[in-house]
N, C-alpha and C positions, 0 to 999 in steps of 0.2 A: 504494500500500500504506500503511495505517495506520500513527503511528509505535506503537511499543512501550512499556510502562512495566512496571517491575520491576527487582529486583535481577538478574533471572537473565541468562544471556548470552540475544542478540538475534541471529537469524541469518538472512538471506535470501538469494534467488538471481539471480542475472544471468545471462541465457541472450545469449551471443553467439552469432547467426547468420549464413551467408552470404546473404545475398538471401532473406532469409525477413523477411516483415514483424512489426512488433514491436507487441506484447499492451503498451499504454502505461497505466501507472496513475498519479492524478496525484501529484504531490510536494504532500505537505501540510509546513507548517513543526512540530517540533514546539512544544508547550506547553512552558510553562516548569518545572521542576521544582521539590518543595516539596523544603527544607533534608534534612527528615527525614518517611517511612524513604529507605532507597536509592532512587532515582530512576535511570533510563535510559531514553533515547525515542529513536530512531533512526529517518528517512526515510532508504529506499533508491532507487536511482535505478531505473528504467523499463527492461526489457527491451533491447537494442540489436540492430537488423538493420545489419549491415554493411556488407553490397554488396559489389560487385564488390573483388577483391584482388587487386591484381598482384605477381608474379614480382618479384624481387629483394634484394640483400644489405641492401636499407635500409630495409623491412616496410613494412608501413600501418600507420598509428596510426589508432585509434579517439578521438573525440572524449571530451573527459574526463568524467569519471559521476562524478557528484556525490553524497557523502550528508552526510547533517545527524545530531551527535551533540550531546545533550545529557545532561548529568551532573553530579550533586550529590557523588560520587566520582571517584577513580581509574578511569582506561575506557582501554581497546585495541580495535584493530581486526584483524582478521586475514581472508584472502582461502583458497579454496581450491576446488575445482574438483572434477565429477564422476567425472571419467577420470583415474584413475593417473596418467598420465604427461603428460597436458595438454594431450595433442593434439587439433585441433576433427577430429570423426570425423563419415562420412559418416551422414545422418539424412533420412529419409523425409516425414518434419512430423510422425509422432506417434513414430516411437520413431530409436532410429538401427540404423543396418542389421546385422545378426549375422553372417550368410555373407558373407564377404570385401568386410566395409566397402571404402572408400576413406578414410586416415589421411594429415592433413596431415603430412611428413617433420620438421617445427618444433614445438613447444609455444608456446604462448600466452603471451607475456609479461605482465606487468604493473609498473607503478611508482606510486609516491608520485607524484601532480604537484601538492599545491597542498593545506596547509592556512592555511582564512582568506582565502585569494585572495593566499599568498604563495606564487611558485610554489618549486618543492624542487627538487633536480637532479635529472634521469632517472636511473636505478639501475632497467632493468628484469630485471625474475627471471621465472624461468620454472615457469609455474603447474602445479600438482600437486595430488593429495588431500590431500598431507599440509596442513595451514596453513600459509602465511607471514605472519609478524608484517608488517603494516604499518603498525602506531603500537604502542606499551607504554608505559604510566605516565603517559596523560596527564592533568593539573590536571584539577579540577574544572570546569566552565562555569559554574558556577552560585558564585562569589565576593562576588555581592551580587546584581544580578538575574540568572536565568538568561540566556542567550544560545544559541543553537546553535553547536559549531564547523563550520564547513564543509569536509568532508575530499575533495579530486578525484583520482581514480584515473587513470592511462589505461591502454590496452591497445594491444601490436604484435604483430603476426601477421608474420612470413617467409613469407614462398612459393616455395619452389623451383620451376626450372624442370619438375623431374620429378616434381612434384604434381598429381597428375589431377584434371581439374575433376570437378563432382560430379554432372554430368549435367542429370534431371530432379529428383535431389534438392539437398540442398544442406549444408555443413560446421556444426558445431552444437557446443558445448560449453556446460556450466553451471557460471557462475564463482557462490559461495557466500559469503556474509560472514556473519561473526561479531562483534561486537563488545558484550565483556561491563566490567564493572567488577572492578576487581583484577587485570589483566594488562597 
């Protein structure tokens, strides 16, 4: 996916799936930004198929997804998710099922892990429509040459035992970013 440029917020999507192969677009770096007007370019990272997920109290992490933020302003990130309540629900490959899906018992967590390639403490929350802030008020990148910061998320899924596999289909959620200037 293209990066973006503009004052306005920038928003894309991350479709987490189970055993569903992943639609990969490539990461371009952004450009650098001019001083003046407002600048905001943002690479998001690549669809992610998950695979297989096992049962237990200590989830699977997905490998961390990386985006690149560049800004001549003040910039935030913020994460947030198709399904109310964040659970990956059962999905067909083109829509997800209406008459009595199958719903993971868990929500989808997500964390901070890594801006710059310094990594952060895990702190994962559990993903929802509403947003979660996961950065506010950050500097500028752009302090004399621009630069990108490099912002890495990760994602953990629980599985309980009494979560039914998903058959011929497979579990599917759409995580959404946002990341504008001034929050």
């Amino acid at each position: 996916m293209p990066p973006r440029r503009s004052g306005a917020p920038v928003a894309s999507a991350l479709v987490l799936a189970v055993a569903l192969v992943a639609m990969l677009w490539p990461a371009e770096a952004p450009a650098a930004c001019a001083a003046t007007p407002a600048c905001l370019e943002v690479s998001f990272p690549p669809d992610l198929a998950w695979g297989q997920l096992d049962p237990g109290p200590g989830g699977n992490d997905a490998p961390e997804q990386m985006l690149a933020v560049t800004s001549n302003e003040s910039w935030g990130l913020r994460v947030a998710s198709d399904l109310a309540d964040g659970r990956m629900t059962e999905w067909t490959g083109g829509a997800y099922v209406v008459a009595s899906p199958k719903i993971l018992s868990q929500p989808l967590r997500w964390s901070l892990s890594s801006i710059d390639a310094v990594p952060q403490g895990p702190s994962f929350q559990p993903l929802s429509s509403d947003p979660g802030a996961v950065l506010s008020g950050q500097a500028s990148t752009c302090p004399g040459a621009c630069a990108a910061a490099q912002i890495g998320l990760q994602y953990r899924q629980i599985i309980s035992f009494a979560d039914e596999p998903a058959g011929a289909n497979d579990y599917r959620i759409q995580v959404m970013y946002d990341a504008a200037q001034g929050f």
